[in-house]
N, C-alpha and C positions, 0 to 999 in steps of 0.2 A: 504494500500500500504506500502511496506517494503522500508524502504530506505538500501542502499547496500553501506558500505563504503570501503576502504582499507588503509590499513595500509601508514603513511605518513614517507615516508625518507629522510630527507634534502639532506643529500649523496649523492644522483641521483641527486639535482639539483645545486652540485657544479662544474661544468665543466669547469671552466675558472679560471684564476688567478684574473680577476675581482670579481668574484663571491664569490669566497672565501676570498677575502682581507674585503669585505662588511660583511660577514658572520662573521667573527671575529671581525671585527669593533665592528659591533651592540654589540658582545655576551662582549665585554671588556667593553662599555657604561653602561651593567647593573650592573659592579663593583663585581659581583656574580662570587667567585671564583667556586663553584662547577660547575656553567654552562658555566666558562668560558676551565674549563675543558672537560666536557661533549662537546662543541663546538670545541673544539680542536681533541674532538675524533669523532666528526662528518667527521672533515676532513680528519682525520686521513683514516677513512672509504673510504672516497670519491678518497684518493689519494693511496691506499693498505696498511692498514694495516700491514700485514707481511711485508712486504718488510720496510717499517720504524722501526718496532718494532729489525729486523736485524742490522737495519745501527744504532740503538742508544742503542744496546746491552739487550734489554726485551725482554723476553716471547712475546709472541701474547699474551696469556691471562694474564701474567702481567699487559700487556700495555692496554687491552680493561679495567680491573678492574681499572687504574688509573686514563682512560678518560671515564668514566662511569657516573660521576656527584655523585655517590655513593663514591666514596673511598677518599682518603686527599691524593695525589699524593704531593711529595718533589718537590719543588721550581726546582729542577734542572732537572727533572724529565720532566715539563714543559718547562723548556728552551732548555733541547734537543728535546724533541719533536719540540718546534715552532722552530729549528735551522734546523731541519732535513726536515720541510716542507717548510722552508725560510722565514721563517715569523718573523720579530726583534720584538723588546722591546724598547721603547725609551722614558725616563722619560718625562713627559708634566706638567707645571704649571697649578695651578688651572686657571691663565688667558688664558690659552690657548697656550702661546711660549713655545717653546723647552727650555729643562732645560742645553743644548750642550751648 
């Protein structure tokens, strides 16, 4: 008997602003900048690509090769993107309090 799989796409399962606040959570806990990259470009997917890569002045295939987990995307680069899908940055102490 064969087993039959298909391809898996986070992207389809981020519908909700819930969903994706989680999905970035996790992907920023692994401290992993390329995945947390690559997770940013999950979203990026999830929420149209082109149309973001317009509002923060990239290529589409710029902006896929940045959020790819393959490439070292500029710090700012990052911050437009997570500015353009609404998503902050807020320093956090190793105890856990806000650094504000």
């Amino acid at each position: 008997m064969t087993i039959e799989t298909q391809p898996f796409d986070a992207a389809e399962f981020l519908d909700s602003d819930e969903a994706i606040e989680e999905f970035i959570v996790a992907a920023f806990e692994t401290q992993d900048p390329a995945f947390i990259a690559k997770s940013l470009g999950v979203v990026a997917r999830a929420r149209n690509m082109s149309e973001l890569a317009r509002e923060i002045g990239m290529s589409r295939a710029a902006l896929y090769k940045a959020l790819s987990g393959q490439g070292n995307p500029e710090f700012a680069t990052i911050m437009k993107v997570m500015k353009a899908l609404g998503i902050g940055l807020a320093p956090v102490m190793p105890d856990g309090r806000s650094a504000a």
